[in-house]
N, C-alpha and C positions, 0 to 999 in steps of 0.2 A: 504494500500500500504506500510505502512511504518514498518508493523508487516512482510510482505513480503521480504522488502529491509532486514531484519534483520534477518530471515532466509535463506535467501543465505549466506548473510555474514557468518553468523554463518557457515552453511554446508563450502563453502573456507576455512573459519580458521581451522576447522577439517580435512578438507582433506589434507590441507598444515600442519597441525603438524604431521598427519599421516604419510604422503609423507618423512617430514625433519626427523624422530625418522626412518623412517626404509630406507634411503637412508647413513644418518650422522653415525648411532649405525654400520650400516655394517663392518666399519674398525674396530671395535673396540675389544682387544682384553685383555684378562686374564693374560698373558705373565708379567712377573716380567719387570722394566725399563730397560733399555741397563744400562750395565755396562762402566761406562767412562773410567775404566782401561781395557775395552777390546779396545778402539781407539788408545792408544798409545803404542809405544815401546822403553823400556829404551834400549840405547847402553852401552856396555862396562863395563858390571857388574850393572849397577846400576840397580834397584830395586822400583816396582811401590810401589807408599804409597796412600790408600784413606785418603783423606782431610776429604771430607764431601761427601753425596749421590751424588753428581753431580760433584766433581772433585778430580782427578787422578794425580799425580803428580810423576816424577823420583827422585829419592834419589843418587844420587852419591857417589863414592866411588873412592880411588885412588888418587885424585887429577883432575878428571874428571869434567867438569859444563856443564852449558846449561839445556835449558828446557828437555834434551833428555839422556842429558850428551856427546854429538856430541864432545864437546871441548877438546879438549889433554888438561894437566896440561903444564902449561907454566914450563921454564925451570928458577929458581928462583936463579942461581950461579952469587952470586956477591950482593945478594940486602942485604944492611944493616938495618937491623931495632932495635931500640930500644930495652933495655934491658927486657929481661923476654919475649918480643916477637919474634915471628918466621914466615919467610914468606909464605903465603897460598897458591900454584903453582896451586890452583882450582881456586884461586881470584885474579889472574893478580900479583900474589906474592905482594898480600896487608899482610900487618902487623899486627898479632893478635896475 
């Protein structure tokens, strides 16, 4: 009986790997990864940059920020900074 019990099992476990390799492999395809720089769109000139395989990032330009560059340059008349430095109208007219 117990040489029995063990040949059913056995047959289940085959059938079920059978089953799971050709229901799971179905989707499966050759196709290169998505590109993360096709998810995003830089605004207003800026310009995607890959990081690494999996992120995508905007580079701004102008005085532009934001993950997107969505942000106008703030408007930096009047901010006094320290000598040798100039206000950054892409960074809330921080001092660098």
């Amino acid at each position: 009986m117990n040489k029995l019990k063990y040949n059913t099992f056995l047959s289940v476990a085959v059938a079920l790997f059978i089953f799971s390799m050709l229901t799971f492999n179905s989707c499966a395809t050759t196709e290169d990864p998505a590109n993360p720089c096709d998810e995003i769109t830089c605004l207003n000139g800026g310009e995607k940059i890959m990081r690494s395989s999996a992120v995508c990032e905007c580079t701004c330009s102008g005085g532009f920020s934001g993950d997107k560059c969505q942000f106008e340059p703030a408007d930096c008349t009047g901010v006094e900074c320290p000598e040798g430095k100039e206000p950054n109208p892409g960074k809330d007219c921080l001092c660098e």
